[in-house]
LOTOR-717452 format. One line per field, with one value per residue: residue number from 1; residue in three letters; x, y, z of N, C-alpha, C in turn. Coordinates in steps of 0.001 Angstrom, whole numbers, padded with zeros to 6 digits, always signed. Layout:
num (NUM_...)
residuo (ALA_...)
n.east (X_...)
n.north (Y_...)
n.up (Z_...)
ca.east (X_...)
ca.north (Y_...)
ca.up (Z_...)
c.east (X_...)
c.north (Y_...)
c.up (Z_...)
This chain:
num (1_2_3_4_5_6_7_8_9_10_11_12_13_14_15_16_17_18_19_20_21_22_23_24_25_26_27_28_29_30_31_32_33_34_35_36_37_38_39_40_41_42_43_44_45_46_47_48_49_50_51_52_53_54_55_56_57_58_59_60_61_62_63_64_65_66_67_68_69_70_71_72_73_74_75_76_77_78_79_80_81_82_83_84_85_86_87_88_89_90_91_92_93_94_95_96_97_98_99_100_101_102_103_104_105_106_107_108_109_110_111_112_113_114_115_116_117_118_119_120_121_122_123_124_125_126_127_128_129_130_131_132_133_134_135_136_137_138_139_140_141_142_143_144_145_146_147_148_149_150_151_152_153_154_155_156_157_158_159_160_161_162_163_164_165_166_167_168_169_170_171_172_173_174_175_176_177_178_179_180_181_182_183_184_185_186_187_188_189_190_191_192_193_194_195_196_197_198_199_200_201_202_203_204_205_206_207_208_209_210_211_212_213_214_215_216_217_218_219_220_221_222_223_224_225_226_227_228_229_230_231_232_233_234_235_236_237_238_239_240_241_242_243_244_245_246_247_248_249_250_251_252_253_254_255_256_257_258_259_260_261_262_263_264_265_266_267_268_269_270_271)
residuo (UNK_UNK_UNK_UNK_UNK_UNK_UNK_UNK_UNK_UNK_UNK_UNK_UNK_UNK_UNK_UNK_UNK_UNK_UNK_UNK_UNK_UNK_UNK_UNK_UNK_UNK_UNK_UNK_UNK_UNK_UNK_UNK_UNK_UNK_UNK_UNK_UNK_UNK_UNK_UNK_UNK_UNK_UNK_UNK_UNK_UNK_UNK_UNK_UNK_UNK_UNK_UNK_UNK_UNK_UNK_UNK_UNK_UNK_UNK_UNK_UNK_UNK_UNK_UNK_UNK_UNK_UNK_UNK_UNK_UNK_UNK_UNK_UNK_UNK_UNK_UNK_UNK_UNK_UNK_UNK_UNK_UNK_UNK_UNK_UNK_UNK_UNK_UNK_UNK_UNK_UNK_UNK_UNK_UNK_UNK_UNK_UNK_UNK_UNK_UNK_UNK_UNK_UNK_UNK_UNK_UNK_UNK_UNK_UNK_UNK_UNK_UNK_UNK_UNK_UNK_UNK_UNK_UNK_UNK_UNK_UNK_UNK_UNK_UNK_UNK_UNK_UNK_UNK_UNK_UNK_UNK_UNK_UNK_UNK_UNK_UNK_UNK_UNK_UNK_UNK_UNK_UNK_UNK_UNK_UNK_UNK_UNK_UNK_UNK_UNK_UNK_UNK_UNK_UNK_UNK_UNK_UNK_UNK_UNK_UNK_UNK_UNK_UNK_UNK_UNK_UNK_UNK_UNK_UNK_UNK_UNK_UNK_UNK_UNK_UNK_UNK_UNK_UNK_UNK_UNK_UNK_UNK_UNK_UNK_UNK_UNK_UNK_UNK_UNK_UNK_UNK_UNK_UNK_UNK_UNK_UNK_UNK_UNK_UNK_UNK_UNK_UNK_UNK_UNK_UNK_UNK_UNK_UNK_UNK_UNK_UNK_UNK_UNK_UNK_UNK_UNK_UNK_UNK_UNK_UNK_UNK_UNK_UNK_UNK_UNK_UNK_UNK_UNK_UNK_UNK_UNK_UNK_UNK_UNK_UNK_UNK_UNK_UNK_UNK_UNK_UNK_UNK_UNK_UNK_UNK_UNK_UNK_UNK_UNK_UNK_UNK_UNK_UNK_UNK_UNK_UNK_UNK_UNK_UNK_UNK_UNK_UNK_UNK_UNK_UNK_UNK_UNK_UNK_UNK_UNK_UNK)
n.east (+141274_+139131_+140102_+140607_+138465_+135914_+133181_+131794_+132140_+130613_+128186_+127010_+125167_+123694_+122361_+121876_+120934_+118506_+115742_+112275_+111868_+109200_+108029_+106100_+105536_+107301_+105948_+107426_+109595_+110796_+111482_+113097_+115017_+116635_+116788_+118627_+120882_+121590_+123319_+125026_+128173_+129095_+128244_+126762_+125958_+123380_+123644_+124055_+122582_+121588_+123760_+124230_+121742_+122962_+125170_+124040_+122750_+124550_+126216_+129712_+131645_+133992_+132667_+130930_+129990_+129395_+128180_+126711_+123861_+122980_+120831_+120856_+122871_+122183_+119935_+120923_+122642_+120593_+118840_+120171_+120005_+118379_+115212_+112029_+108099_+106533_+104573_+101321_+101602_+100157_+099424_+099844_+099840_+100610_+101491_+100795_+103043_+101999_+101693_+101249_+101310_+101917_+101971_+101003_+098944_+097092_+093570_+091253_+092897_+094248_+092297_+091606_+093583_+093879_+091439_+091609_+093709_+092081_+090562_+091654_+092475_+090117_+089517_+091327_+091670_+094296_+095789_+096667_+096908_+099547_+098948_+100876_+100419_+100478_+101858_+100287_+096898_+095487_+096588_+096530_+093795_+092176_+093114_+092370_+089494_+089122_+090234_+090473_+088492_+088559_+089465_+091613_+093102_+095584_+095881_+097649_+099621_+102184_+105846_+108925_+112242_+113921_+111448_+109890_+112304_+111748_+109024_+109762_+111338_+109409_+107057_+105154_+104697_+105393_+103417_+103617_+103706_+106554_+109728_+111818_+111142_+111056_+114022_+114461_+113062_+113877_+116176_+116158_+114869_+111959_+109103_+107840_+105183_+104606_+102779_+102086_+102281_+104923_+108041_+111259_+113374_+114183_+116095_+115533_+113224_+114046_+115369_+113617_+112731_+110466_+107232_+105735_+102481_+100679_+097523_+094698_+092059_+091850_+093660_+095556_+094754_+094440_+097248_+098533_+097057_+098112_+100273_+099828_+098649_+100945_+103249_+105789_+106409_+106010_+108897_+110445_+110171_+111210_+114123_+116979_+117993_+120496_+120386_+121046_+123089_+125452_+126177_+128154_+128455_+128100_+130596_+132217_+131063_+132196_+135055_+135111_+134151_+136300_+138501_+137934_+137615_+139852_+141755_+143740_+142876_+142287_+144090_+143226_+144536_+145091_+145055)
n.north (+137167_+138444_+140304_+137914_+137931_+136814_+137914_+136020_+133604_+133894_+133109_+130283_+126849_+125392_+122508_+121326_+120470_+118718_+117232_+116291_+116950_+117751_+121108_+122293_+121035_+119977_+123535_+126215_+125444_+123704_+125031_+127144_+126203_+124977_+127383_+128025_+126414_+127170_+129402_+129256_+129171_+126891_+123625_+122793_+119162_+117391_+114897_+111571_+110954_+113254_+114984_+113059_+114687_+116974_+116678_+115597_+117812_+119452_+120551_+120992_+118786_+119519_+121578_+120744_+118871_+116815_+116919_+116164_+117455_+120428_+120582_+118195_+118337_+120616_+118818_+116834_+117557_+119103_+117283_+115727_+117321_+117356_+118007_+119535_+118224_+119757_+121850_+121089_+118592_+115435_+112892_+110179_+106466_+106125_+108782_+110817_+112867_+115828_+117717_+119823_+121611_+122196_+124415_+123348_+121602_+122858_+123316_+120980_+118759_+118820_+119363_+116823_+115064_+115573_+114712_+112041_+111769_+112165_+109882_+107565_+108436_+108112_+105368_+104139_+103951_+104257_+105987_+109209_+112808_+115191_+118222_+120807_+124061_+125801_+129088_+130250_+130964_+129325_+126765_+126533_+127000_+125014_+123022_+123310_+123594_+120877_+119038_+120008_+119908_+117360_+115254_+113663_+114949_+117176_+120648_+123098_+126262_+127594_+126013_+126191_+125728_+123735_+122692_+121518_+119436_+118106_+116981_+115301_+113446_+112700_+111807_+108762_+108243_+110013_+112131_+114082_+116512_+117931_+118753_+119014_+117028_+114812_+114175_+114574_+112613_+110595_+109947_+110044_+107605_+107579_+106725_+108043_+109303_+110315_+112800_+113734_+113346_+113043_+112908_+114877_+113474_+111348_+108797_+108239_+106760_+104769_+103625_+102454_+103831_+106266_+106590_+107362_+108444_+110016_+112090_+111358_+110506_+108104_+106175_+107615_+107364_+104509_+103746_+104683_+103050_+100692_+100850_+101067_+098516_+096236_+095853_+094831_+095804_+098710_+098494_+097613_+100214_+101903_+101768_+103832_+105845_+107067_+108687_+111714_+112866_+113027_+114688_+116518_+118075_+120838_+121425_+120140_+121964_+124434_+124322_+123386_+126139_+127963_+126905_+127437_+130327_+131327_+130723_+131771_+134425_+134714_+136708_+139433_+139963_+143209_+144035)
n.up (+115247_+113736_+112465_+110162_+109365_+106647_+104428_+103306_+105125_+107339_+108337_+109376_+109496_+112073_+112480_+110139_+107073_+107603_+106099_+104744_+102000_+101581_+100426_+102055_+104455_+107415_+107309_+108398_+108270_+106632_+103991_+105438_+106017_+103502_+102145_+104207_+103460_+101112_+101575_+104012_+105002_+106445_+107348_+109836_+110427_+112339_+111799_+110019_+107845_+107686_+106406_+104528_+102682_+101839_+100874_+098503_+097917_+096447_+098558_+099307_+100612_+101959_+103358_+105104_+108099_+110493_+113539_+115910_+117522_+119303_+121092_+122430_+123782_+125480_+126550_+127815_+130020_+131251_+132099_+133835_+136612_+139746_+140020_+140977_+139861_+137073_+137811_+137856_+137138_+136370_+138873_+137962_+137113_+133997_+132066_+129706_+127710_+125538_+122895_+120336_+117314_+114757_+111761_+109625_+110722_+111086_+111934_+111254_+111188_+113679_+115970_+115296_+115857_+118896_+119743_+119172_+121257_+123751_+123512_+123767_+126641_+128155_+127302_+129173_+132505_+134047_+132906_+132141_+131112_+130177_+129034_+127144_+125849_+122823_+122308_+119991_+118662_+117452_+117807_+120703_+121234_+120312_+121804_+124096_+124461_+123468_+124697_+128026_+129884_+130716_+133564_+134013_+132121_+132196_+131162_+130003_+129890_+128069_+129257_+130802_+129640_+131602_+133221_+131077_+130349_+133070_+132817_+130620_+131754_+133452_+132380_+130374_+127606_+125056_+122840_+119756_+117758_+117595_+116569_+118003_+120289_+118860_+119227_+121276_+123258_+122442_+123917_+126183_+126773_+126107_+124475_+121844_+119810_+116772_+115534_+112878_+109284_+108023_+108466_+109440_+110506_+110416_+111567_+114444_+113806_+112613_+114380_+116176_+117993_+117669_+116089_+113119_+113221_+112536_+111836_+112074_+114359_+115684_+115044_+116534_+118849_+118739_+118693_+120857_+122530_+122048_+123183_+125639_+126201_+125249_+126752_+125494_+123157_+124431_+125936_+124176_+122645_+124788_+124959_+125801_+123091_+120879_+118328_+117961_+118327_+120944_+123615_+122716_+120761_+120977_+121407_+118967_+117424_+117981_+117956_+114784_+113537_+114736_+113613_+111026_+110974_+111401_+109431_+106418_+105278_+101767_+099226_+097047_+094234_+092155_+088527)
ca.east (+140294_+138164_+141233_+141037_+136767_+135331_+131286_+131305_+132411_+129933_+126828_+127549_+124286_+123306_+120608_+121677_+120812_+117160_+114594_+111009_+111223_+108055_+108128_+105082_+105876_+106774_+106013_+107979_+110750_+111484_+111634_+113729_+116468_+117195_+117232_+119949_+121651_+122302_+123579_+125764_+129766_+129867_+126936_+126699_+125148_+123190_+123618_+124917_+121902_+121960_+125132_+123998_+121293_+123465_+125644_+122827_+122360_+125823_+127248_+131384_+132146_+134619_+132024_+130067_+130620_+128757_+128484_+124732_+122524_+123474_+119797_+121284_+123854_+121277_+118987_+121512_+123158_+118929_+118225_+121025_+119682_+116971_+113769_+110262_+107523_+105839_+103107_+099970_+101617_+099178_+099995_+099211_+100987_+100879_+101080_+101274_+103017_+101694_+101946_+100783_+101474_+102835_+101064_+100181_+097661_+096151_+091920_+090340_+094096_+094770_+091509_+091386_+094857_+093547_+090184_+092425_+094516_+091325_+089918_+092596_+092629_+088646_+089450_+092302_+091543_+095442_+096432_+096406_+097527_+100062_+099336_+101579_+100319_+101726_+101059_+098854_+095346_+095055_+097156_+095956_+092143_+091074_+093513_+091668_+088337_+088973_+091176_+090365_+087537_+088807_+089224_+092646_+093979_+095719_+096773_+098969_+100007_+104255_+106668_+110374_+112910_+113972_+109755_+109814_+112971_+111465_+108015_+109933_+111840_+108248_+106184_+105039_+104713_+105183_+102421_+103334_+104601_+107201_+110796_+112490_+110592_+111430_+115027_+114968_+112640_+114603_+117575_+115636_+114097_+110569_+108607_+107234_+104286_+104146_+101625_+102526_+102570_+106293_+109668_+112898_+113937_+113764_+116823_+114971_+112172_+114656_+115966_+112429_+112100_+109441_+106416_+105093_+101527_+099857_+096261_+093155_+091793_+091820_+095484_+096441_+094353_+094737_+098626_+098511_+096826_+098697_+101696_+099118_+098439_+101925_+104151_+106727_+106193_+106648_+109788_+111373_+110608_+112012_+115353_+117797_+119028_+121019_+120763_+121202_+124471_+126685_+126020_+129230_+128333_+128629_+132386_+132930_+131249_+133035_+136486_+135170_+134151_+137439_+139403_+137443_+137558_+141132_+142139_+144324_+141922_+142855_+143865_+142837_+145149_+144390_+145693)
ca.north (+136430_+139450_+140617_+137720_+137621_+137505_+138086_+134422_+132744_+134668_+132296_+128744_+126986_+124490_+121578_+121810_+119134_+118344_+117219_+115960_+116723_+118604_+122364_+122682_+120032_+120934_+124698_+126881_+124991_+122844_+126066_+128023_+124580_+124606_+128785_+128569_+125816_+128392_+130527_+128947_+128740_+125769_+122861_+121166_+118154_+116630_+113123_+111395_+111048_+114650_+115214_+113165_+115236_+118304_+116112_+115265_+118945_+119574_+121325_+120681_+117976_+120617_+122635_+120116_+118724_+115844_+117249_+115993_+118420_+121123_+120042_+116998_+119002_+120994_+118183_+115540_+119098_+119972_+116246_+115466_+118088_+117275_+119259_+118632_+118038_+120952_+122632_+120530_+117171_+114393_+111887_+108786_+105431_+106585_+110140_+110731_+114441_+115831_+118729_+120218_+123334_+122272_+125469_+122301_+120285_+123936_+123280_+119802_+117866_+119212_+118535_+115045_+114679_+115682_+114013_+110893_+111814_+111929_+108316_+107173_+108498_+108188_+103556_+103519_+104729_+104458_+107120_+111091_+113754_+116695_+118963_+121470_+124071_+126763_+130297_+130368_+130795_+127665_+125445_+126310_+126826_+123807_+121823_+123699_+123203_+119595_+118183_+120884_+119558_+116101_+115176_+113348_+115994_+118705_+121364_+123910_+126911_+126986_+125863_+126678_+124508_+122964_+122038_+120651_+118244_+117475_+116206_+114283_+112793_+111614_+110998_+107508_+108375_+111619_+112313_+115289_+117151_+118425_+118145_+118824_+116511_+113805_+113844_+114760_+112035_+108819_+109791_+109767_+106264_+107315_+105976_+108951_+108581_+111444_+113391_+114006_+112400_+113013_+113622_+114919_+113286_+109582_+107869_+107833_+105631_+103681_+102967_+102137_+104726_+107034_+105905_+108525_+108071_+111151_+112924_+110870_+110185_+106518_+105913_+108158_+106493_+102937_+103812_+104863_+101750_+099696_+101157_+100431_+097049_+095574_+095872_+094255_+097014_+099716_+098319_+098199_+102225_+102655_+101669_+104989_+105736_+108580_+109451_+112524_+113180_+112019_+115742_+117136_+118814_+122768_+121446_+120202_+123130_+125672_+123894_+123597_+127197_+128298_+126555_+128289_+131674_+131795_+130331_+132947_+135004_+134793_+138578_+139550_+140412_+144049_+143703)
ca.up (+114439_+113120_+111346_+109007_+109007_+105187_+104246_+103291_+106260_+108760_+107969_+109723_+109686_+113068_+112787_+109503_+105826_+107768_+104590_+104239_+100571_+100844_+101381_+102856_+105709_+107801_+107263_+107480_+108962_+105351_+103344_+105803_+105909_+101967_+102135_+104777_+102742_+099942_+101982_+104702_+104888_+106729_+107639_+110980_+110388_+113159_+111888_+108158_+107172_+107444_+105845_+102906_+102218_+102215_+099742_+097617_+096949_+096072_+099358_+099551_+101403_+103303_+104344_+106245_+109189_+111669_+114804_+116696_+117783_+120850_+121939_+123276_+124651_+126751_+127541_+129234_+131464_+132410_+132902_+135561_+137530_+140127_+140023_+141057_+138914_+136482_+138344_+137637_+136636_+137181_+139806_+137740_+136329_+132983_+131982_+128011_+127700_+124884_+122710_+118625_+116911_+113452_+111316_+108265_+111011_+111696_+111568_+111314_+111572_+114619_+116060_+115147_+116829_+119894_+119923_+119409_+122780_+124583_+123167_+124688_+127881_+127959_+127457_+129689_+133754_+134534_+132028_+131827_+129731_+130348_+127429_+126920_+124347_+122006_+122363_+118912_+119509_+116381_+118900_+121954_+121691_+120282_+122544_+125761_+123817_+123308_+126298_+129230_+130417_+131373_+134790_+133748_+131582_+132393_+129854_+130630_+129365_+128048_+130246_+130445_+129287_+132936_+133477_+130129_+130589_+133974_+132387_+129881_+132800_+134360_+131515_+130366_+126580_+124152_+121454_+119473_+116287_+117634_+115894_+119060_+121543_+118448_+119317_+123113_+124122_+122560_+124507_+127733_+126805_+126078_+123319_+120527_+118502_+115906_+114758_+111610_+108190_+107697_+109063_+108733_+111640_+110205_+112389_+115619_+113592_+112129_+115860_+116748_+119091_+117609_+115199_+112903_+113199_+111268_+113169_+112614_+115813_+115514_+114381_+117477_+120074_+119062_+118971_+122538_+123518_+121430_+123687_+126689_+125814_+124741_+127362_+124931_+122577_+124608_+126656_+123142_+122312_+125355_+125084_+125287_+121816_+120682_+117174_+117392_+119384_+122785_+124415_+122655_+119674_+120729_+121602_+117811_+116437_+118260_+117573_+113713_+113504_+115103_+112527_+109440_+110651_+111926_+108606_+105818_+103738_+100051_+099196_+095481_+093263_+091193_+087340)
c.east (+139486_+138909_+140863_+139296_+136770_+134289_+131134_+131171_+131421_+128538_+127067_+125851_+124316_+122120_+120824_+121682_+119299_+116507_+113624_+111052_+110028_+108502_+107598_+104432_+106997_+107190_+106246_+109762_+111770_+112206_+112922_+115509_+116941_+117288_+118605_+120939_+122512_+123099_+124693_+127154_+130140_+128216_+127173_+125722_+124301_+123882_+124284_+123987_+121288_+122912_+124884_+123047_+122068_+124589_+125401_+122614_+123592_+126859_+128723_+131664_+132965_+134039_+130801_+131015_+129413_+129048_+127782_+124129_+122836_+122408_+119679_+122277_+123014_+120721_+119722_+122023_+121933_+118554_+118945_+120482_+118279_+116333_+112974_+109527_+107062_+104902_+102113_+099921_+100984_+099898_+099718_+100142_+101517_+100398_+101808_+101758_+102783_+101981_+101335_+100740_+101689_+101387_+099993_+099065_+096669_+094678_+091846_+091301_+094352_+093644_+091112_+092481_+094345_+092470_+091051_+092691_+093265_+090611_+090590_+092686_+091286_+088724_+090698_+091987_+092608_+096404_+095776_+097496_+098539_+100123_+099603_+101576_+100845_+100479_+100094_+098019_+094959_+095674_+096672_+094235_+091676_+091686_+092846_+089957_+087812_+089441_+090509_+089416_+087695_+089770_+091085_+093234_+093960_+096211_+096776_+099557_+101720_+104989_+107748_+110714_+112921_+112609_+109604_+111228_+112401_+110371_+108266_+110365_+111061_+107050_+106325_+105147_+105050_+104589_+103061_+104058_+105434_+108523_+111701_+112596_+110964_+112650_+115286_+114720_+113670_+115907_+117165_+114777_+112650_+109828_+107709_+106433_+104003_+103198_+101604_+102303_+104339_+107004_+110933_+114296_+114005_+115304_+115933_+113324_+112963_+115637_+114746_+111962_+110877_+108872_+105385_+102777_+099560_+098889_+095051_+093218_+092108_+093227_+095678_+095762_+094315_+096347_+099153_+098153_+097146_+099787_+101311_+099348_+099423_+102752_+105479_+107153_+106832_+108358_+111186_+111307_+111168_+113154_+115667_+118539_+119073_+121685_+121551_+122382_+124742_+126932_+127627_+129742_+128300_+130114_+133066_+132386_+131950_+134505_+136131_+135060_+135366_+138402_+139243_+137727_+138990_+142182_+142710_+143142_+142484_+142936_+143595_+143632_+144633_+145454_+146474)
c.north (+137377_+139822_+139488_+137135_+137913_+137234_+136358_+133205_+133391_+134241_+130848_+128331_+125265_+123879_+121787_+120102_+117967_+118095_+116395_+115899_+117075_+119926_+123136_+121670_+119684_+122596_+125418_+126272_+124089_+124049_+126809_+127073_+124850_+126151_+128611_+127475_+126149_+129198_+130564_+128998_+126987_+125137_+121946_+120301_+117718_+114570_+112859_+111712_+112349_+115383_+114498_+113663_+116466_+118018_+115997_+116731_+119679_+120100_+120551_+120114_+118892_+121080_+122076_+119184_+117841_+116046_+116772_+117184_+119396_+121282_+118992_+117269_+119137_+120010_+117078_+116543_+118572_+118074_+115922_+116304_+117459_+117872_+118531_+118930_+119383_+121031_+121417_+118737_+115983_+112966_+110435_+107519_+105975_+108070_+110140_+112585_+114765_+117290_+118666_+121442_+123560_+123143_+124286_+121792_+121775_+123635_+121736_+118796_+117642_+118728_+117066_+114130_+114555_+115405_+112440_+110169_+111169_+110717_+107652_+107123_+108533_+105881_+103445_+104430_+104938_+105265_+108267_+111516_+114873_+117057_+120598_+122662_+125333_+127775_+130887_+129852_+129551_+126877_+125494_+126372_+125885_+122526_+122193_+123536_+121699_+118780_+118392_+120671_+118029_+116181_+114500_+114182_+117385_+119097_+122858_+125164_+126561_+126699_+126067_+125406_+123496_+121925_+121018_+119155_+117193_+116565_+115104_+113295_+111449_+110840_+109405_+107583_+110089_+111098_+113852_+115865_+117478_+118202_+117762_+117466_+115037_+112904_+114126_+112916_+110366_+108590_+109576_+108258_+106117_+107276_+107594_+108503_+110462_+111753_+114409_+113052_+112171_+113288_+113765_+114541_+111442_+108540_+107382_+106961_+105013_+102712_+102021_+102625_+105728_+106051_+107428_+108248_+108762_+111347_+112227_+109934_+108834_+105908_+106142_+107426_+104805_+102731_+103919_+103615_+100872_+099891_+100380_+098687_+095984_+096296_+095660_+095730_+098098_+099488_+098624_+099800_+102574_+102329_+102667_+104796_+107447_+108924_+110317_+113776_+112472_+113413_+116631_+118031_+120482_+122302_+121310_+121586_+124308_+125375_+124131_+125109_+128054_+128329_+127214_+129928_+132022_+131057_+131395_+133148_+135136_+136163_+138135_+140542_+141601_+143620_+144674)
c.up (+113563_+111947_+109930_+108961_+107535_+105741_+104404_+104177_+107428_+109092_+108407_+110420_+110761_+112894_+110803_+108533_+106896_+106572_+105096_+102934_+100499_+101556_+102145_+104477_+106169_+107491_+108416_+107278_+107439_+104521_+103890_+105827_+105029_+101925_+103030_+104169_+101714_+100261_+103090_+103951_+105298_+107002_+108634_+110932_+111390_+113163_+110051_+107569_+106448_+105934_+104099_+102153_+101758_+100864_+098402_+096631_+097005_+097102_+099075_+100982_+102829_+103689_+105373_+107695_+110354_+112963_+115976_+116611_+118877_+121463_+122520_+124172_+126134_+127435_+128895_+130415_+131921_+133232_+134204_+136870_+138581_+140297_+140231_+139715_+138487_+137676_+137735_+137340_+136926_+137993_+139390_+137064_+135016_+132543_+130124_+128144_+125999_+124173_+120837_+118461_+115633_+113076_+110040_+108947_+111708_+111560_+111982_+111379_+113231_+115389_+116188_+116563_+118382_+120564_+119942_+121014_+123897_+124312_+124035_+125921_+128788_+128327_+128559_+131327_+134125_+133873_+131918_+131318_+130721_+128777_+127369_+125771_+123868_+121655_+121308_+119394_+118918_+116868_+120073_+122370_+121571_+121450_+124196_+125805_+124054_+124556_+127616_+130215_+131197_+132560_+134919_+133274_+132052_+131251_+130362_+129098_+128806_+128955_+130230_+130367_+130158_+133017_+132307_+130002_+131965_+133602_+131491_+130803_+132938_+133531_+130925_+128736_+125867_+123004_+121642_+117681_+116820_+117269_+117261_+119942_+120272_+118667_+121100_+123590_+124079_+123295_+126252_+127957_+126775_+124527_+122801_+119748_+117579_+115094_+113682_+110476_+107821_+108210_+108570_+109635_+111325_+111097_+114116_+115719_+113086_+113131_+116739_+117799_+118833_+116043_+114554_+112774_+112744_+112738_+112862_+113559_+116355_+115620_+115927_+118610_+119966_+119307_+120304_+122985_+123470_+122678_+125484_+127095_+125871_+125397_+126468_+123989_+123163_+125352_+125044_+122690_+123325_+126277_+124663_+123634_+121629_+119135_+116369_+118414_+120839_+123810_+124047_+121062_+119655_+120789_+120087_+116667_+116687_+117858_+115895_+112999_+113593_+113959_+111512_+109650_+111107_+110513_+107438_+105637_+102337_+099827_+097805_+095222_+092220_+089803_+087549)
C-alpha cells in the first residue's frame, strides 16, 4: 500500500461537510471544517445532509462518501457495557446532565445559560443537575460560581469517556453546547435542549430530538420545565433516533480508505 501512497491522497477528512454558515459559530470548529474541506482527498460524510453541503461547495462526488459518525460507533460499544454511576451523580427522578464551553457564549452568554439551569432546578424539587465542566477557567468558573453552591447540583470536574456515556445512560435531560452530546444523546433516547443559537447538526432537530434553544436564562429554564411539565413532550424527544449512523461507520471508512490508497498512481510522463 505505501508503495502506491501520493501527497494528495494522505488527507481523508472524518465528521466531515458540517456548516452553520457562520464562521464565527461555532468557533473555531466552522473555520477549521471548510479549511479541511480544501484540503482533503476524500470526505466522510456523517449524514446527506452533510454530503450536500460538501456538494454545494463543489467537492467531487467521488471523493465523498456517507459513512455516520465513529462517535456512534464508540458510544453504542461504551453503552452496552455496565458501569456504575459517575462519582457524585445525584440520586434523584430527574437529573438534567449538563455541560458549556462553546468559546462564542464566553462572558455574559454563558452566564445567562447557567443562571437559566439553576431557575429551573430552583421551581422544580424533583430535579438536579450533573454539570460537567471544561477545563477553561471561562467555562468552568462561572459554572462553579453560578451552580456550586446548590444543594441539588453537582458540578464536577471532566470525566472520561466511559463516566460520560454512563451519565447519559442515567440522566433525565441534556442541556448543553456541545456538538458531540447533540448526536450521542438522541441515540440513547434523551431529549437535548441546546444552548446555542445555531447548529450544524440540524437532523437531530428535524427528528425532534434536540431543540436549539440559545442562553437567555428564561428560554433555558422555561424549556426545562416545559420538558418537566409535558410529559407528552418529553416522551416524544425521547424516542431513540439515529441520525447520525447504525455504529458502523469506522468499518465503511476503513474499507473506503483502503480502496483509494491501494488504487494505481498515475505515473507522469517526462516530454
Amino acid at each position: 500500500m505505501a508503495g502506491n501512497l501520493s501527497a494528495v491522497d494522505t488527507f481523508m477528512h472524518i465528521e466531515a461537510g458540517l456548516r452553520t454558515g457562520k464562521l464565527n459559530d461555532p468557533y473555531p470548529e466552522e473555520l477549521n471544517r471548510r479549511i479541511a474541506g480544501l484540503t482533503a482527498s476524500m470526505h466522510f460524510a456523517p449524514t446527506s445532509a452533510s454530503l450536500k453541503n460538501l456538494l454545494h461547495e463543489g467537492v467531487h462526488p467521488g471523493d465523498c462518501l456517507v459513512t455516520g459518525n465513529t462517535g456512534i460507533d464508540a458510544l453504542l460499544q461504551t453503552a452496552a457495557r455496565r458501569l456504575p454511576a459517575p462519582t457524585g451523580f445525584p440520586n434523584l427522578p430527574r437529573v438534567i446532565l449538563a455541560t458549556a464551553h462553546r468559546r462564542e457564549s464566553f462572558g455574559a452568554p454563558i452566564e445567562s445559560a447557567l443562571q437559566g439551569i439553576r431557575e429551573a432546578v430552583e421551581r422544580h424539587d424533583d430535579i438536579g443537575a450533573f454539570f460537567v465542566t471544561h477545563p477553561n477557567p471561562r467555562a468552568h468558573e462561572p459554572a462553579r460560581r453560578i451552580l456550586g453552591d446548590h444543594p441539588r447540583i453537582v458540578v464536577t470536574d471532566a470525566i472520561g469517556y466511559a463516566d460520560m456515556v454512563e451519565a447519559l445512560k442515567r440522566c433525565w435531560i441534556v442541556v448543553t453546547d456541545s456538538g458531540g452530546l447533540q448526536e450521542e444523546a438522541p441515540a440513547l433516547g434523551k431529549p437535548v435542549l441546546v444552548l446555542r443559537n445555531t447548529t450544524e447538526r440540524p437532523e437531530a432537530v428535524q427528528a425532534g430530538a434536540v431543540r436549539v434553544v440559545g442562553t437567555e436564562s428564561a428560554l433555558v429554564s422555561n424549556a426545562i420545565s416545559q420538558l418537566r411539565e409535558d410529559p407528552e413532550l418529553h416522551a416524544r424527544m425521547s424516542v431513540p433516533v439515529f441520525p447520525y449512523g447504525d455504529g458502523q461507520a469506522a468499518k465503511r471508512i476503513v474499507a473506503a480508505m483502503r480502496a483509494r490508497l491501494e488504487r494505481p498512481v498515475p505515473t507522469l510522463l517526462s516530454a
